[in-house]
N, C-alpha and C positions, 0 to 999 in steps of 0.2 A: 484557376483555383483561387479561392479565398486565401487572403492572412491566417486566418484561423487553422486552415486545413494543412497550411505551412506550416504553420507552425505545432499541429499535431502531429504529424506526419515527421517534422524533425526532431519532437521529442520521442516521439514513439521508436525512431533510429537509434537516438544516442540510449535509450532507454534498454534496448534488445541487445546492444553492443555492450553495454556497459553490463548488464544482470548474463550475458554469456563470460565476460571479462570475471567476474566474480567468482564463479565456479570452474572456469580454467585456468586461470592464474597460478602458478607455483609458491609464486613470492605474496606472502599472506599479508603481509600489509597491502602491496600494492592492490590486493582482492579486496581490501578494505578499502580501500581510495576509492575502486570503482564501486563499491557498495553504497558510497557518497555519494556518488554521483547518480546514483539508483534512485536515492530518495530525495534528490533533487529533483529528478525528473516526474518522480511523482506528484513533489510538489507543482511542477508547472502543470501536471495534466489538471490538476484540481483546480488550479488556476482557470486554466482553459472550460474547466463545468462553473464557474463562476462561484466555486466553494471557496472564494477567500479565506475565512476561517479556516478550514481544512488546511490550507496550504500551509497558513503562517503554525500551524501544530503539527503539523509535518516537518519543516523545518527545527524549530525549536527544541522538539523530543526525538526524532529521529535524526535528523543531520546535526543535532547540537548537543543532543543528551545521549541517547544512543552511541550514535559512532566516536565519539569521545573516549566514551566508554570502552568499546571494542579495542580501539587504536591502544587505550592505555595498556589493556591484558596483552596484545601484541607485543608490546613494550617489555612487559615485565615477565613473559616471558620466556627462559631459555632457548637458543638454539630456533628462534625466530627467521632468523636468513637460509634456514635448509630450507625451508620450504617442507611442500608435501611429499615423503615418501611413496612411491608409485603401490600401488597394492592392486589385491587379484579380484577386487571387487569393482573393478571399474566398469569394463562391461555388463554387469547385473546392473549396475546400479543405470547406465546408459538406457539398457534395454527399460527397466520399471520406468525411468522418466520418460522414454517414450510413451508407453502403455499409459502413463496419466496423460500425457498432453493428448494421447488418440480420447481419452475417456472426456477429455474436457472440451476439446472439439467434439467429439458427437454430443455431450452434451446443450454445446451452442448454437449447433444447427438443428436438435429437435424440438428445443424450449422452444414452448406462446409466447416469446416476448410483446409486454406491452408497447404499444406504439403511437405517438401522438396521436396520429387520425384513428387509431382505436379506442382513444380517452375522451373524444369528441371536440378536439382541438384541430384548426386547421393551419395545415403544415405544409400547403402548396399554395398558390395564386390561384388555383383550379377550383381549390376547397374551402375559398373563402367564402362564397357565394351559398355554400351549401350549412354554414355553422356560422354563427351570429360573432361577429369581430370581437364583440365586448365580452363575450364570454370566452375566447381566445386568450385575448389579451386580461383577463381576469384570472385564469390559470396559469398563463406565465407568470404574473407578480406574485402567485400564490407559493407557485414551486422556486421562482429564483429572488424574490423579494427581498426576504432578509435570512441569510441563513445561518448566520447565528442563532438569532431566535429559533429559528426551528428547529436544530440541533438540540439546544437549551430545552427547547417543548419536549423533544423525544428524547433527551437523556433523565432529564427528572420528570415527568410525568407519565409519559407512554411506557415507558421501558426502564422504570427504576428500579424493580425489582433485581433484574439482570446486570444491571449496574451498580447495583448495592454489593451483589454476588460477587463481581469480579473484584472489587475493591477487598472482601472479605478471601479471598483466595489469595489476590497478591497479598493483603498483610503477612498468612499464612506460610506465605513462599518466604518473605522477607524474614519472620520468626524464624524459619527452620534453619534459610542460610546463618543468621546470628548463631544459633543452638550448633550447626556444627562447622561454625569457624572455631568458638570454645570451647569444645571439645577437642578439635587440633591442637589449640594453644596448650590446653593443659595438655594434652599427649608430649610437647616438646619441650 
């Protein structure tokens, strides 16, 4: 095995341990801790796709702004150490996340996934001979080159419409929580 494969394969571990840790856990903080460690692991798989960017905004907003976040409302809180009261929807709810995991596996096994040697890249020693190197290796710097920049390209130019949008909804969200925290305030 490669380093590589080790070390996906150990993120991919802690990663399934750590996101079943979250939704069993009693103790809601401690479901927050492993919720950290969730989007650590995230950040390392991005790592591992050689999305730098991605990782360090992963980090940053998710493990830094995000769960900060979460921890403090744990915080503040009452009655934070009971934990989750057992209720009778546990089993529906068992069963429906089964039914999506069957729905997202079959999903994975019927998709065309695109595949290097179907993009005309070659991606064995075999397939070298049959696809010109320089155009190989012309599509890897294409797609792993600079990804910032190409992020940058597909957030304002490809796709800004859609990211204009989302920016107009969160402020929306943000207004509304302000409009009724004061309305509480005056209520009390």
């Amino acid at each position: 095995m490669f380093p590589l494969d080790i070390a996906f394969w150990g993120l991919a571990a802690v990663g399934i341990v750590s996101a079943l840790a979250v939704v069993s856990e009693r103790d809601i903080f401690r479901a927050a801790l492993f919720l950290v460690v969730s989007f650590l692991v995230v950040a390392g798989m991005f790592v591992l796709l050689n999305a730098e960017f991605l990782a360090v905004v992963q980090v940053l907003v998710y493990v830094g702004a995000i769960s900060v976040l979460i921890i403090f409302a744990i915080m503040l809180t009452r009655n934070a150490q009971d934990g989750n009261p057992f209720n009778r929807f546990q089993l529906p709810a068992l069963m429906l996340s089964g039914l999506v995991f069957a729905a997202i596996a079959f999903a994975v096994v019927v998709t065309d996934w695109n595949e290097w040697g179907n993009l005309g890249f070659a991606v064995a020693p075999g397939e070298a001979a049959s696809v010109d190197p320089s155009h190989t290796e012309e599509g890897i710097r294409d797609v792993f080159g600079d990804t910032t920049q190409v992020i940058a390209r597909l957030l304002l130019q490809d796709f800004v419409l859609p990211m204009e949008a989302a920016s107009v909804v969160l402020l929306a969200a943000v207004i509304g929580a302000l409009a009724l925290v004061r309305e509480r305030e005056g209520e009390s």
